[in-house]
C-alpha positions as a LaTeX table, in Angstrom:
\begin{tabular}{lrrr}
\hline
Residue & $x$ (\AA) & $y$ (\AA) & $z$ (\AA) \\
\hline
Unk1 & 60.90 & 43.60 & 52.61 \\
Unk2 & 57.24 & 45.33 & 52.89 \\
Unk3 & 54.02 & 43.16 & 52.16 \\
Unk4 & 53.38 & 42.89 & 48.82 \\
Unk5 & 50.21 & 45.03 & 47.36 \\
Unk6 & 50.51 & 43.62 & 43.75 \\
Unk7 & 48.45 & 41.77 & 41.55 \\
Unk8 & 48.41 & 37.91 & 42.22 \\
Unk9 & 48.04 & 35.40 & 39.70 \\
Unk10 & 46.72 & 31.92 & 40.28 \\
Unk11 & 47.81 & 28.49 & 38.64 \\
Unk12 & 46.78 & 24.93 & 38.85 \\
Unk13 & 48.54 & 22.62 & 38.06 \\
Unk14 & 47.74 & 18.63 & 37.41 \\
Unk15 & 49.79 & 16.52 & 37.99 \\
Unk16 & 51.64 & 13.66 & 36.17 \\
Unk17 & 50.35 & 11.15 & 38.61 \\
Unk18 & 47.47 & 12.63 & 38.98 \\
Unk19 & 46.55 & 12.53 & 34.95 \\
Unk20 & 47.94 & 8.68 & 35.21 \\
Unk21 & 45.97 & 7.64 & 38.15 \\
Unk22 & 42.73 & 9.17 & 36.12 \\
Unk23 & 43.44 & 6.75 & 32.86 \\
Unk24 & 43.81 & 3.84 & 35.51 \\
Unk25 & 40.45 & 4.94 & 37.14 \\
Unk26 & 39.22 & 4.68 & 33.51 \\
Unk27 & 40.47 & 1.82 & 32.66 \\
Unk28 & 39.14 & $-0.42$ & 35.70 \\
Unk29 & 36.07 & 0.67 & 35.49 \\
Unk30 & 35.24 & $-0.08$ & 31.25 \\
Unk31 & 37.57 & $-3.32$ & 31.81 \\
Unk32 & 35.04 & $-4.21$ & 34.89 \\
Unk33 & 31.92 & $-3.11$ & 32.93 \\
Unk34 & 33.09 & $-4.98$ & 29.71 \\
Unk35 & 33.90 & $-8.44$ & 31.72 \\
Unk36 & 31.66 & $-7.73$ & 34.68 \\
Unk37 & 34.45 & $-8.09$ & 37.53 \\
Unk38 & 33.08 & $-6.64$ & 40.76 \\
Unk39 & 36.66 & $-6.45$ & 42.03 \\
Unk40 & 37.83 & $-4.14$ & 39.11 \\
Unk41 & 34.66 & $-1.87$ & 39.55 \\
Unk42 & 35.10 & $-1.50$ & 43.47 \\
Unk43 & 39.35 & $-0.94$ & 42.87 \\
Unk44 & 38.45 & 1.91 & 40.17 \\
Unk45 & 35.86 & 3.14 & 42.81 \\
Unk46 & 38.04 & 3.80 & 45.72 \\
Unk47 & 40.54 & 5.17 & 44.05 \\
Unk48 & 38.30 & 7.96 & 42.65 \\
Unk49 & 37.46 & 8.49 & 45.91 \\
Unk50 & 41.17 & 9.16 & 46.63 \\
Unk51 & 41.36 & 11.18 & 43.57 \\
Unk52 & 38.43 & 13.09 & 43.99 \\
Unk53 & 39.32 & 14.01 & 47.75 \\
Unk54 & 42.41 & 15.16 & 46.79 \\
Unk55 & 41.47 & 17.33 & 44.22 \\
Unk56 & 38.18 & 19.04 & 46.02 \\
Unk57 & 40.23 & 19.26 & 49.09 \\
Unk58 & 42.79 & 20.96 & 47.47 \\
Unk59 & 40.83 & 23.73 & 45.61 \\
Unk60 & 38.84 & 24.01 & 48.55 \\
Unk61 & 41.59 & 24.64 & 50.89 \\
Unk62 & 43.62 & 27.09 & 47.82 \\
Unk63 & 40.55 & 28.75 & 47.66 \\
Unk64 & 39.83 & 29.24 & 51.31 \\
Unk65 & 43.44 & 30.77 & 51.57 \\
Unk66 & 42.91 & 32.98 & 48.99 \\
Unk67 & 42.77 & 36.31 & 51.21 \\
Unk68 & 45.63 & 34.81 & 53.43 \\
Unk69 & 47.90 & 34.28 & 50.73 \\
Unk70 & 47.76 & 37.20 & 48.89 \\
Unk71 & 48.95 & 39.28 & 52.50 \\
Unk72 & 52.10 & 36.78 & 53.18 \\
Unk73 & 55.43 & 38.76 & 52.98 \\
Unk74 & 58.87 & 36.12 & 52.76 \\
Unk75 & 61.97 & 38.21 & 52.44 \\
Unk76 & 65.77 & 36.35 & 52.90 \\
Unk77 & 68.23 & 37.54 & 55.72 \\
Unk78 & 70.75 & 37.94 & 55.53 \\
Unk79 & 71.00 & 38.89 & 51.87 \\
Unk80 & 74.64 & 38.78 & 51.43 \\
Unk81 & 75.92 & 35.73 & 51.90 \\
Unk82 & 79.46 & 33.66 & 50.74 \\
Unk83 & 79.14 & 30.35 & 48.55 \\
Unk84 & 77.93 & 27.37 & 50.66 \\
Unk85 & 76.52 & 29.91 & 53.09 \\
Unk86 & 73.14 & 29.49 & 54.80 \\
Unk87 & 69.93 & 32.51 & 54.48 \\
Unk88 & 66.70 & 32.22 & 56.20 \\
Unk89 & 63.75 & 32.50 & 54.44 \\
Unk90 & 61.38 & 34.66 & 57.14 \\
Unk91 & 57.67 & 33.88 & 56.82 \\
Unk92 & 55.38 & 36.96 & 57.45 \\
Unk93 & 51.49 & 36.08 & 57.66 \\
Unk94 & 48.63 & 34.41 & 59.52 \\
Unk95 & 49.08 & 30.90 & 60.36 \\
Unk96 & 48.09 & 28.17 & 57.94 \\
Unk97 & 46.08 & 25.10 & 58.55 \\
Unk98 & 45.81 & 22.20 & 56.46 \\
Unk99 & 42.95 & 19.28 & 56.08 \\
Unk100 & 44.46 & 15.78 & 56.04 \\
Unk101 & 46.53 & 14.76 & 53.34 \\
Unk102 & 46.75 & 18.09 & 51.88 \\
Unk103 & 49.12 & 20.11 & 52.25 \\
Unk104 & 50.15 & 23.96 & 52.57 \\
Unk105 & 53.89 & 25.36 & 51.43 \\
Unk106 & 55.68 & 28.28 & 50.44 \\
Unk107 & 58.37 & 28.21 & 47.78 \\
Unk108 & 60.97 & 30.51 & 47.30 \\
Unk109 & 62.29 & 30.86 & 43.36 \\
Unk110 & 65.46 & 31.95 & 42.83 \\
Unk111 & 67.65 & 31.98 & 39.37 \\
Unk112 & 70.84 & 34.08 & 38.12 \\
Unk113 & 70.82 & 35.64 & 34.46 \\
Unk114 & 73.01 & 32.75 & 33.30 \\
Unk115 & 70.64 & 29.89 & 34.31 \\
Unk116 & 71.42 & 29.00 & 37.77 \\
Unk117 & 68.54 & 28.13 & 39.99 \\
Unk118 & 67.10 & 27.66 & 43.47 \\
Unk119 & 63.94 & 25.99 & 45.02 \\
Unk120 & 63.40 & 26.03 & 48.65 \\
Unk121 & 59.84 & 24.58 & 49.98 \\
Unk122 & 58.88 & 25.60 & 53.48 \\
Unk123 & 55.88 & 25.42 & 56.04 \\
Unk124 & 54.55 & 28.71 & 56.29 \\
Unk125 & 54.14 & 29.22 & 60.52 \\
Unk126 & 54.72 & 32.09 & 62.76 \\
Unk127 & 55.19 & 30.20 & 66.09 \\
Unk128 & 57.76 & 30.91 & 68.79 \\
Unk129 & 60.29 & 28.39 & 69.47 \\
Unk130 & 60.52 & 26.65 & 65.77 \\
Unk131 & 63.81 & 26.64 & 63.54 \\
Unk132 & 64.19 & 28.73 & 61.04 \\
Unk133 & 63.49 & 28.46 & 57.51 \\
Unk134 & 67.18 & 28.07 & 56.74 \\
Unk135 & 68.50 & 26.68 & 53.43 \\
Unk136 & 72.08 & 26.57 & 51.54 \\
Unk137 & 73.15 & 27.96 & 48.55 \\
Unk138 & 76.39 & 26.46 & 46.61 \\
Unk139 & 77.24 & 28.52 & 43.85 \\
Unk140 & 78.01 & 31.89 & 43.72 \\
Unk141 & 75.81 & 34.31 & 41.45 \\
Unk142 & 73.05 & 37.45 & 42.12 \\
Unk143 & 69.86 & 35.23 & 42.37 \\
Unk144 & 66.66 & 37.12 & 41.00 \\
Unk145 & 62.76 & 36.16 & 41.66 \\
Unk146 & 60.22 & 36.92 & 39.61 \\
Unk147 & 57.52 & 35.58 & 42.43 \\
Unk148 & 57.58 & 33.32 & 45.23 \\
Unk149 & 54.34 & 30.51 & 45.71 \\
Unk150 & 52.11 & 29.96 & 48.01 \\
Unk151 & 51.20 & 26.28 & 47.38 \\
Unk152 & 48.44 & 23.87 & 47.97 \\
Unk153 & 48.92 & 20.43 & 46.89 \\
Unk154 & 47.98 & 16.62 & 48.09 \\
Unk155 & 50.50 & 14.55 & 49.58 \\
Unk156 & 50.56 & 11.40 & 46.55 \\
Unk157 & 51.33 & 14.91 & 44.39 \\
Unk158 & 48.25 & 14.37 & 41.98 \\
Unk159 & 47.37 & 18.01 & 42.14 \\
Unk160 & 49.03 & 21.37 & 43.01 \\
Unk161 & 47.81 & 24.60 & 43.41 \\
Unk162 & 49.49 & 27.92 & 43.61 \\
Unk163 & 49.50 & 31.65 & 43.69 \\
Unk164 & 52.46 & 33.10 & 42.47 \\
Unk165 & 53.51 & 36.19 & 44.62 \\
Unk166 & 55.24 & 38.61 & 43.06 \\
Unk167 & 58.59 & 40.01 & 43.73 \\
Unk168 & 59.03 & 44.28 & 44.03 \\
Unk169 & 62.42 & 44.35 & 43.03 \\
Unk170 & 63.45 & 41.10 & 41.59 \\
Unk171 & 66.55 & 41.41 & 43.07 \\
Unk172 & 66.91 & 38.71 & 46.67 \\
Unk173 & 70.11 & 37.32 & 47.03 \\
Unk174 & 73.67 & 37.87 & 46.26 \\
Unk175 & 75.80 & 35.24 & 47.22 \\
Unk176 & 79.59 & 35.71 & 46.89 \\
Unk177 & 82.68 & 33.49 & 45.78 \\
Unk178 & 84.93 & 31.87 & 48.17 \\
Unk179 & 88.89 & 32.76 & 47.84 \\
Unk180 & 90.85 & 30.03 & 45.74 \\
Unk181 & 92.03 & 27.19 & 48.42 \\
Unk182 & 95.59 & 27.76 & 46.74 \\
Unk183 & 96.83 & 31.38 & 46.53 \\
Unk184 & 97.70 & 32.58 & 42.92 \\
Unk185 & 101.25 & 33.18 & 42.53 \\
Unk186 & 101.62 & 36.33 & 40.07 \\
Unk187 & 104.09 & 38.74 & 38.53 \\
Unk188 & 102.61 & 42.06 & 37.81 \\
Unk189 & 103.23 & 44.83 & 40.08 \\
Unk190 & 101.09 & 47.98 & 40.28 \\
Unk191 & 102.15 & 51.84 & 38.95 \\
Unk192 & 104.27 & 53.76 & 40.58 \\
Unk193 & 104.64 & 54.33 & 44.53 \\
Unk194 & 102.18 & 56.55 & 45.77 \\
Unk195 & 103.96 & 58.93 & 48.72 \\
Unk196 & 102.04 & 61.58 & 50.75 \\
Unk197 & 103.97 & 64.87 & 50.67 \\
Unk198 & 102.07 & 66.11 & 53.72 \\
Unk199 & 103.71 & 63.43 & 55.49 \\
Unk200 & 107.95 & 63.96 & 55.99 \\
Unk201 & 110.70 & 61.26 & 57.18 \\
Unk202 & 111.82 & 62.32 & 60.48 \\
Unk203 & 114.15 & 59.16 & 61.79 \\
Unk204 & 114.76 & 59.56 & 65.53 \\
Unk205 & 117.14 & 57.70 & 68.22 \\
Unk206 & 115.77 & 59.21 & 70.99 \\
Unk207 & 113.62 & 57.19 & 73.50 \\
Unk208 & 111.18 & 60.29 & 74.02 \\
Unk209 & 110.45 & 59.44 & 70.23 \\
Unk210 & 109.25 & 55.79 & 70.60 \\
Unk211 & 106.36 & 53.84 & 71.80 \\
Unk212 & 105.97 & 50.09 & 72.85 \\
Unk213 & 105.25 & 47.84 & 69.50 \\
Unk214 & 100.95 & 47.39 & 69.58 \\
Unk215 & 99.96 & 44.43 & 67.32 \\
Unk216 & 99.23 & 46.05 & 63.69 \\
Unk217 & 102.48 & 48.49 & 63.36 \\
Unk218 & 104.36 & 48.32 & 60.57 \\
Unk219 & 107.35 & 46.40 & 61.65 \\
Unk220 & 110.05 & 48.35 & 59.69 \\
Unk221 & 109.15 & 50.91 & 62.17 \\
Unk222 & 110.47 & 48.60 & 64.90 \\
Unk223 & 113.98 & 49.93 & 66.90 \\
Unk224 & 115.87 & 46.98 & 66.91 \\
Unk225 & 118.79 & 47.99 & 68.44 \\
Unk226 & 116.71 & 48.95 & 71.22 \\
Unk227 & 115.11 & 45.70 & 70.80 \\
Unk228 & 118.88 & 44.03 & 71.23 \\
Unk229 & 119.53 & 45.66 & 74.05 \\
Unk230 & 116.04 & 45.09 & 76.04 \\
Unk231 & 113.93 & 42.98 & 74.20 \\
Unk232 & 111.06 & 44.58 & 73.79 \\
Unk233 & 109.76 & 45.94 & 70.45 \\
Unk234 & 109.84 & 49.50 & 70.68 \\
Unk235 & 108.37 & 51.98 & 67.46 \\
Unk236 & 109.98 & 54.54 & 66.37 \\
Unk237 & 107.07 & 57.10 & 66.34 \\
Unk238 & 109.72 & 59.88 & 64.00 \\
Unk239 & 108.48 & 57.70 & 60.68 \\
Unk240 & 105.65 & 58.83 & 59.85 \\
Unk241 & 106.25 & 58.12 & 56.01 \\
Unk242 & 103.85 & 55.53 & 55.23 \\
Unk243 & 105.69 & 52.65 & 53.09 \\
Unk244 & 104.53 & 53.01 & 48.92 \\
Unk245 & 101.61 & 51.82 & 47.82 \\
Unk246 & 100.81 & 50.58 & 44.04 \\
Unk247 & 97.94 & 50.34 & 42.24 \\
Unk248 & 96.37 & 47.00 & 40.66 \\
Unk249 & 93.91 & 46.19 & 38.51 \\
Unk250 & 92.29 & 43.11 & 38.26 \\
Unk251 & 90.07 & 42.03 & 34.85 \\
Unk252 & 88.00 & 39.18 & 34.36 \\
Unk253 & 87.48 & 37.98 & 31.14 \\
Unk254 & 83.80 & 36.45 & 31.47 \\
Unk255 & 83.64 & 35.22 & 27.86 \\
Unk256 & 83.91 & 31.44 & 26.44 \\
Unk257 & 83.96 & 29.86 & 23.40 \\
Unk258 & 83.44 & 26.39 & 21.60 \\
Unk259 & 85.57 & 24.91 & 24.09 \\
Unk260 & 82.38 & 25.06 & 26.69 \\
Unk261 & 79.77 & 25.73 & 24.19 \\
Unk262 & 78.64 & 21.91 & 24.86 \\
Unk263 & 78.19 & 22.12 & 28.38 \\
Unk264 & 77.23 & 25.99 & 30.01 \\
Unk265 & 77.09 & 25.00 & 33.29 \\
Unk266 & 80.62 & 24.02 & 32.97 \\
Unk267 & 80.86 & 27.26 & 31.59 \\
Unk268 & 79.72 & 29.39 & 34.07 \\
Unk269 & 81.91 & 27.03 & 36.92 \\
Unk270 & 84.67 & 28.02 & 35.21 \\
Unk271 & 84.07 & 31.41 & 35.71 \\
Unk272 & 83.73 & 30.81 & 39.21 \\
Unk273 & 87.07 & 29.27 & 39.30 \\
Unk274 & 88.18 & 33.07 & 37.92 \\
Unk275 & 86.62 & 34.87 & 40.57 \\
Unk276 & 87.68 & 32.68 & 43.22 \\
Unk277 & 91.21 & 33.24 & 42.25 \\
Unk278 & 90.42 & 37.12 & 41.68 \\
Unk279 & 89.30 & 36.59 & 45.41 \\
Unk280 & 92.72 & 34.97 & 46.62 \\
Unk281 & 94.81 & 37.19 & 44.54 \\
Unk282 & 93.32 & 40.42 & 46.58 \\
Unk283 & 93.28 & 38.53 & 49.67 \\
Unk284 & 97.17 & 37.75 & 49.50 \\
Unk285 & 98.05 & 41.28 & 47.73 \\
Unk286 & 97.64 & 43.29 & 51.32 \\
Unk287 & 96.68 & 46.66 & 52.06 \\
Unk288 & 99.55 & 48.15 & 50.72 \\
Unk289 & 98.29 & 47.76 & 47.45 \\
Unk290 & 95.02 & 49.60 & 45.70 \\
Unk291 & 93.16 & 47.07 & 43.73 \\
Unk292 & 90.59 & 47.88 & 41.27 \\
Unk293 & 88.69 & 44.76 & 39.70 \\
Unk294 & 86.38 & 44.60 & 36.24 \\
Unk295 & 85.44 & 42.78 & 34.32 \\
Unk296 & 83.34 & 42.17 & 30.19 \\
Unk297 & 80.94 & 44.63 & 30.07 \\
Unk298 & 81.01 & 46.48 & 33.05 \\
Unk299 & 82.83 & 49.14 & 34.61 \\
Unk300 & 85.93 & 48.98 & 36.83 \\
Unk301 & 84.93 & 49.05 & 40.14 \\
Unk302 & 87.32 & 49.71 & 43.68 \\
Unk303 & 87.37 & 49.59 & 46.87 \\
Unk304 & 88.53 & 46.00 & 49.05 \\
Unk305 & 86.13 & 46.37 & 50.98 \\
Unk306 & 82.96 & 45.36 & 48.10 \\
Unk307 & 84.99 & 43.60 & 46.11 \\
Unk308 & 83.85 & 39.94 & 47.17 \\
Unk309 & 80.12 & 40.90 & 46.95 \\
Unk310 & 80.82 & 42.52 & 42.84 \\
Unk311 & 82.44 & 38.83 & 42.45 \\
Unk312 & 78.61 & 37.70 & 42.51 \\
Unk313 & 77.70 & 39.35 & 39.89 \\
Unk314 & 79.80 & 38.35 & 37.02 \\
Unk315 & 78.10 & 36.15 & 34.65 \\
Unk316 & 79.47 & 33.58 & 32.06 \\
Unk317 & 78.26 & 34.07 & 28.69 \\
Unk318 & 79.38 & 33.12 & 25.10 \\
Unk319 & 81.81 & 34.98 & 23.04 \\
Unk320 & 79.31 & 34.70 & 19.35 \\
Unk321 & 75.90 & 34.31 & 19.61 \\
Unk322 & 73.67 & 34.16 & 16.66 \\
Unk323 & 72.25 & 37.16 & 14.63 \\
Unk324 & 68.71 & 36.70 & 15.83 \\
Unk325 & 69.10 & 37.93 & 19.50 \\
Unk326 & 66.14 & 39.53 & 20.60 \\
Unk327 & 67.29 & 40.22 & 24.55 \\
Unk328 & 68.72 & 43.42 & 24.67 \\
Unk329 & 70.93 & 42.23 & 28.06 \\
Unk330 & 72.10 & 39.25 & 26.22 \\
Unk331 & 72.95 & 41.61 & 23.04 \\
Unk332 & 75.24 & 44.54 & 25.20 \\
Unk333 & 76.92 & 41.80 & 27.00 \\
Unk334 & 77.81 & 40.23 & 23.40 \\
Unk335 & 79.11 & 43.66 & 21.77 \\
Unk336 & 81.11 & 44.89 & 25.31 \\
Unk337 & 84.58 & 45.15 & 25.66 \\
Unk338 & 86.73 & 44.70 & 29.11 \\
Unk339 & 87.23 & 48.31 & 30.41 \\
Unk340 & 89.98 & 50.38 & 29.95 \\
Unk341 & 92.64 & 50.58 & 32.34 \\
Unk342 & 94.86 & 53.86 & 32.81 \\
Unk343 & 98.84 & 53.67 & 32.71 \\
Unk344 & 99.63 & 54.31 & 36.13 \\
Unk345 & 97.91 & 50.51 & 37.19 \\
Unk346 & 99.45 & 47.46 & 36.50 \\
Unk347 & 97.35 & 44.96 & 35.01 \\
Unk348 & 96.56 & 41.24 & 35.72 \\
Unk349 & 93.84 & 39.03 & 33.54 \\
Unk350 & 92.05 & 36.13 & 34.50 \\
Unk351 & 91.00 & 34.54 & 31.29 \\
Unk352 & 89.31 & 30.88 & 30.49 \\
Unk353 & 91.32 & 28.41 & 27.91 \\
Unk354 & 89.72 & 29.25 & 24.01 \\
Unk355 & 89.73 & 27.38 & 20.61 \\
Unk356 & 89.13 & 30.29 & 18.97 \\
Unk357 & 90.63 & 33.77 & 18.58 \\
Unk358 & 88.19 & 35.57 & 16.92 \\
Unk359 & 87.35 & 39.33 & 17.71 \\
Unk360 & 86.61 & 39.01 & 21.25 \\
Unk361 & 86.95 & 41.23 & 24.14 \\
Unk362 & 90.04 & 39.54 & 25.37 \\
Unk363 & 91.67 & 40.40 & 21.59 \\
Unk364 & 90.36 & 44.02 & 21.61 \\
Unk365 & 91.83 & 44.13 & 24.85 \\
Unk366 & 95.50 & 42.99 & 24.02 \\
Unk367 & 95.47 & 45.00 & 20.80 \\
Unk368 & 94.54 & 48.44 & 22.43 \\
Unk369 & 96.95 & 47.96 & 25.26 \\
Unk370 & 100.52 & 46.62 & 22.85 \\
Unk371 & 103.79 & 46.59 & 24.13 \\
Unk372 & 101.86 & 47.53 & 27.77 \\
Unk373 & 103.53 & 45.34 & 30.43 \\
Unk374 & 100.24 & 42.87 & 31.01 \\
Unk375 & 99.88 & 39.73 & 33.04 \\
Unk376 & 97.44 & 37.07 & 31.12 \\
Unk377 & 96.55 & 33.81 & 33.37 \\
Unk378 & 94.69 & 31.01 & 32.03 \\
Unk379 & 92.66 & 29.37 & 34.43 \\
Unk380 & 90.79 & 25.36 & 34.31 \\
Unk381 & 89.76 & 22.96 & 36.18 \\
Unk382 & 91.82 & 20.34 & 36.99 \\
Unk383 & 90.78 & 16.46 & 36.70 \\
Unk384 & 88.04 & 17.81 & 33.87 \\
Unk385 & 88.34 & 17.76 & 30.34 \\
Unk386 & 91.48 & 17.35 & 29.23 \\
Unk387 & 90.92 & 19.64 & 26.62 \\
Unk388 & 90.99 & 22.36 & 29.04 \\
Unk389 & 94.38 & 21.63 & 30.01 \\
Unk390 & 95.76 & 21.62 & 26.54 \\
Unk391 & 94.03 & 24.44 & 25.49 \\
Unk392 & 95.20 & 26.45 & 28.57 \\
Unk393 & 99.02 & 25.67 & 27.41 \\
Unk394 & 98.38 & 26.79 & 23.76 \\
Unk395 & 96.49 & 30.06 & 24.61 \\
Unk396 & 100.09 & 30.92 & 26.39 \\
Unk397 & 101.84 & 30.04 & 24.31 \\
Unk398 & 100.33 & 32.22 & 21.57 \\
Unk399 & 99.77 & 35.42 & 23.51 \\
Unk400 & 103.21 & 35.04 & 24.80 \\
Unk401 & 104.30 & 36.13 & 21.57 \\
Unk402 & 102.51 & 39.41 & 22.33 \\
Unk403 & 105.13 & 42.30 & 22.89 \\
Unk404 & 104.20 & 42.93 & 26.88 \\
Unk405 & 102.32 & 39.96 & 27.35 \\
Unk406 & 103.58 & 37.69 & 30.35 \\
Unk407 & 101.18 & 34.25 & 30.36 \\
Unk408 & 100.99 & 31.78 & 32.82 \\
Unk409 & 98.72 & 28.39 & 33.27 \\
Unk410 & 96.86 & 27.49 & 36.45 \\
Unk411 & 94.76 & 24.70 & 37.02 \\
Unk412 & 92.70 & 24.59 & 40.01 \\
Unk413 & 91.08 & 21.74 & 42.18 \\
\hline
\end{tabular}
């Protein structure tokens, strides 16, 4: 990431032990004044010496790194990372000195759309030798940052001072799901086989034909009478048909209802439970198989290859929302549908358990797809609510009643 050239803004910030230590300072001094104690006049006296060190040192020290902090550069690498993976945060500046008992730091803020947040305080230093700035991140999600800070603050945290540095982009971080521990056992199979008329079926016996087996072959090409006879896996190099391939898609169904309404966060790790199992399903599916994944209110997107990293950027959001929205993000998400699917792919949902059964995306979904062979799982977490659990066996059972619809219940550790 280049050094920054944008406009810097400044904020100080008092702190809650800092206010409370003032009304003490107050205090001992009037209460010595009032009943002439020499001990409660010298006690207020030092510690408004402490006070007032720490907060001349620190605006003294925020204001002599003024120039310095408005040339530091922190960008994360890598930026791609899987859930519970570690990122360095790379400090690029002058070094930083500090008076005693004051402090200097660097913060790096980072949140996702859908509330999920990360704070990581470092030393700013450029010398050789020293670990890196490395932190974790546990949950999956595209993390945003408006700014990073460049901090000055005293160590009993009575004061703080910062300069927010603004992000170019915004965009820092995308940190993708791990695959389900458990593989998802489903039904659906893809469109037709796919077959390659350029390529023709030309079986062979003769040993002029075949080459020694090399890890990766596609053992029904394997000659096993010759095998039999020598033992040694020999390939039939004639078969140059490549076996049929089917197409999948994959849709997420973001959206949640009542049932989570209480508790978002619980919301949104549900949702990780769906891509994690999106994750395990392509994992398991081989690459005999073309999967396409998408999910509410985005476009289907392909390729095996990106699919992990798109996983991080699926957010959890609520099926209603009230009249007054104002954020235009929040509003599209609200009015989207899943995307269509054409007829040649077979089709597999991931859906959370739902009270309701209102006009959602899953419902539009269903309805403009009847009688269409679909696969509907319904996915929760196991030793949670138990309302998840029952919910998850009603939802089947309703939809099964769909013409088309196959439903199954999973609940995941």
């Amino acid at each position: 990431m280049e050094k920054r050239k944008v406009k810097h803004t400044a904020v100080f910030y008092p702190g809650t032990m800092g206010v409370f230590i003032l009304l003490i300072i107050i205090l001992s001094f009037t209460a010595g004044t009032i009943r002439r104690e020499l001990v409660l006049t010298l006690t207020g006296a030092v510690i408004l010496a402490i006070w007032t060190y720490c907060l001349v040192m620190t605006l003294l020290l925020a204001l002599f790194h003024r120039c310095r902090a408005k040339n530091i550069s922190i960008r994360l690498e890598p930026e791609r990372i899987v859930c519970e993976g570690w990122t360095n945060a790379v400090y690029q500046g002058e070094n930083i000195f500090q008076f005693p008992g004051i402090l200097v730091r660097c913060r790096v803020l980072l949140n996702t759309k859908d509330g999920r947040r990360v704070t990581y305080d470092f030393k700013p230093e450029n010398k050789t030798g020293l670990q890196p700035n490395t932190f974790q991140v546990k949950k999956r999600g595209a993390y945003f940052s408006a700014y990073d800070e460049f901090a000055v603050f005293d160590i009993l945290g009575f004061f703080r001072f910062a300069y927010r540095i603004p992000s170019v982009d915004g965009s820092r971080l995308l940190v993708s799901p791990k695959a389900a521990a458990e593989g998802v056992s489903v039904r659906a199979k893809g469109g037709e086989a796919n077959r390659q008329d350029s390529l023709t079926l030309e079986r062979t016996d003769y040993l002029i034909d075949h080459r020694p087996y090399v890890p990766g072959d596609d053992p029904r090409r394997i000659n096993w009478k010759l095998y039999s006879h020598g033992g040694e896996l020999i390939i039939r190099q004639g078969e140059r048909e490549p076996p049929p391939s089917s197409n999948l898609t994959i849709l997420i169904d973001t959206q949640y209802d009542s049932l989570y309404s209480s508790n978002r966060n619980s919301a949104a790790e549900a949702v990780d439970l769906l891509c994690e199992s999106a994750l395990a399903i392509i994992n398991n599916a081989g690459k005999d198989i073309n999967i396409q994944i998408g999910f509410t209110g985005q476009n289907e997107k392909s390729g095996n290859s990106l699919t992990a990293a798109e996983l991080g950027f699926f957010l959890s959001f609520p099926a209603a929302m009230p009249a007054e929205i104002t954020d235009m993000d929040t509003l599209a998400m609200v009015t989207s549908t899943l995307p269509a699917v054409t007829e040649d792919r077979g089709i597999i949902i991931l859906a959370l358990p739902r009270i309701d059964t209102g006009n959602f995306a899953l419902e539009k979904f269903l309805t403009d797809n009847a009688n269409r062979s679909i696969e509907l799982i319904f996915i929760y977490t196991i030793g949670g609510n138990e309302k998840y659990a029952e919910t998850a066996q009603m939802c089947a059972s309703f939809y099964n009643r769909r013409s088309g619809v196959k439903t199954q219940v999973l609940g995941v550790q």
